[in-house]
C-alpha positions in Angstrom: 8.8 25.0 -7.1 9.9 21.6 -8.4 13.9 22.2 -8.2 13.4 24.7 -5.0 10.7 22.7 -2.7 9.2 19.5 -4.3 12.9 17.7 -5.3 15.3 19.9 -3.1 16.7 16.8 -1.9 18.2 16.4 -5.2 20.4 19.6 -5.2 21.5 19.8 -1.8 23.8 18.4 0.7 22.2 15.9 3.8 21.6 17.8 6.8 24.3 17.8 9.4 23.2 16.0 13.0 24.1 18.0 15.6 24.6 15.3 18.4 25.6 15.8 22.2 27.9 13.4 24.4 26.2 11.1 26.7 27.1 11.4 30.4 25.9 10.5 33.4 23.0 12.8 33.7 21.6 11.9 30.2 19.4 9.0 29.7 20.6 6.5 27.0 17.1 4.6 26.6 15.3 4.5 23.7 14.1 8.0 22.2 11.2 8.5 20.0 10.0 11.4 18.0 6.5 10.9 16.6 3.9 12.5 14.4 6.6 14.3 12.6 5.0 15.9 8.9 6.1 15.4 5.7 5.2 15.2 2.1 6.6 13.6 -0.8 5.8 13.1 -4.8 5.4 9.7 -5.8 8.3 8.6 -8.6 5.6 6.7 -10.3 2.9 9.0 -11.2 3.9 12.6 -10.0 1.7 12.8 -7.2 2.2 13.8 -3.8 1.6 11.2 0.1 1.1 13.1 2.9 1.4 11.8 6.5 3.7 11.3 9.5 6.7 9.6 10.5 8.3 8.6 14.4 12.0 8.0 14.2 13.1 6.1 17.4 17.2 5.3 18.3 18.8 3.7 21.1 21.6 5.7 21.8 25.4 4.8 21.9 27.3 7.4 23.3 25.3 10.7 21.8 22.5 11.9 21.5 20.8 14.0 18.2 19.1 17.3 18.3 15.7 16.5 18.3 14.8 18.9 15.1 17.9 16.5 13.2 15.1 13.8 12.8 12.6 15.7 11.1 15.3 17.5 8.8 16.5 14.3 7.8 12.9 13.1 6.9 12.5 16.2 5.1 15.6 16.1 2.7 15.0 12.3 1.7 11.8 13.5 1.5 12.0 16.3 -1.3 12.6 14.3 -4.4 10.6 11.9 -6.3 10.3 9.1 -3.8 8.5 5.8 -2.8 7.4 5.3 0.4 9.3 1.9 0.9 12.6 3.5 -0.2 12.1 6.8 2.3 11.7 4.9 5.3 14.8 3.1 4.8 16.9 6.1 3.7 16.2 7.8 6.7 16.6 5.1 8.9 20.0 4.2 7.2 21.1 7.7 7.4 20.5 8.2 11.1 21.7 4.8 12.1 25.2 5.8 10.4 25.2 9.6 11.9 24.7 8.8 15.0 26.8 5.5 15.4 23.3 4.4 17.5 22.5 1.0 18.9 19.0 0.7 16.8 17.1 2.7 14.6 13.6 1.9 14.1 11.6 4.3 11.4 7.5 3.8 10.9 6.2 6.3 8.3 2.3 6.3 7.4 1.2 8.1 4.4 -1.7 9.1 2.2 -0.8 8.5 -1.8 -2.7 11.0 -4.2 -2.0 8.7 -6.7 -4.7 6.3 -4.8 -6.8 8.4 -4.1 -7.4 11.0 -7.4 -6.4 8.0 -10.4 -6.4 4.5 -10.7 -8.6 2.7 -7.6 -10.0 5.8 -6.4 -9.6 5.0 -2.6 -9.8 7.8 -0.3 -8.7 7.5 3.4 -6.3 4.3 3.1 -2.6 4.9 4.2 0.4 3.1 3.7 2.6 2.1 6.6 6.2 1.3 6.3 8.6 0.6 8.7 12.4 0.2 8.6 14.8 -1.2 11.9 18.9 -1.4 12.0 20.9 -2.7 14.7 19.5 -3.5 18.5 16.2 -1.8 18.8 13.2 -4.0 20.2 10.0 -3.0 17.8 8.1 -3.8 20.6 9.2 -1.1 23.0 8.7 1.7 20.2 5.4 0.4 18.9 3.8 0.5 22.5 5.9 3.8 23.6 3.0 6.1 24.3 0.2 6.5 22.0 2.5 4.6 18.9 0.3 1.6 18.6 -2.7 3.4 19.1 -2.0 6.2 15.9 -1.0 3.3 13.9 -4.8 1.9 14.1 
């Protein structure tokens, strides 16, 4: 389970991004995927954080599949991992894929390691975020029901 599911990301290759020209039909504002699931195990203590990311880009001249986002979050996501370091990874990765304008990643979690050892505290979350290039945090944070999840 480890080497097959938990750390995968350590034996296999990044996922390819299928992307698709830009043209005059195709919208080149900001996109935003959010509420997309993941787990991880914490580096530190073996345990696992739960929770969601939303991967945002301002496009350049293409555009990704929108699955792409999520299998990136999942490969950096299946190896021991700290929050801190997964949000930038997949931001770095996507902003370098996709040659975008901006990237903005926000990834809240639930650590195990919180909640079952040390301070015992159930229900708190962790929230990261991670922005490259020209992408206004603003626009992504109020982009539909964003702000309001992040609460």
């Amino acid at each position: 389970m480890l080497v097959h599911e938990t750390c995968s990301g350590l034996f296999t290759k990044p996922p390819v991004i299928t992307t698709f020209p830009l043209d005059k039909t195709t919208s080149s504002d900001l996109v935003v995927i959010e509420n997309i699931p993941f787990s991880s195990l914490c580096e530190h203590h073996f345990q696992p954080f739960v929770g969601t990311a939303t991967i945002a880009y301002l496009p350049n001249d293409r555009v990704m599949g929108l699955s792409k986002g999520a299998r990136v979050l999942d490969y950096f996501a299946a190896r021991p991992q700290i929050q801190e370091r997964l949000t930038n990874e997949v931001a770095a990765y996507l902003y370098e894929q996709l040659n975008a304008k901006g990237v903005f990643v926000i990834i809240k979690a639930e650590h195990y390691c919180m909640k079952v050892r040390g301070v015992k505290k159930h229900n708190s979350a962790t929230i990261t975020t991670a922005s490259l290039g020209e992408i206004d945090k603003q626009d992504v944070l109020s982009s539909n029901q964003l702000a309001t999840n992040l609460k």
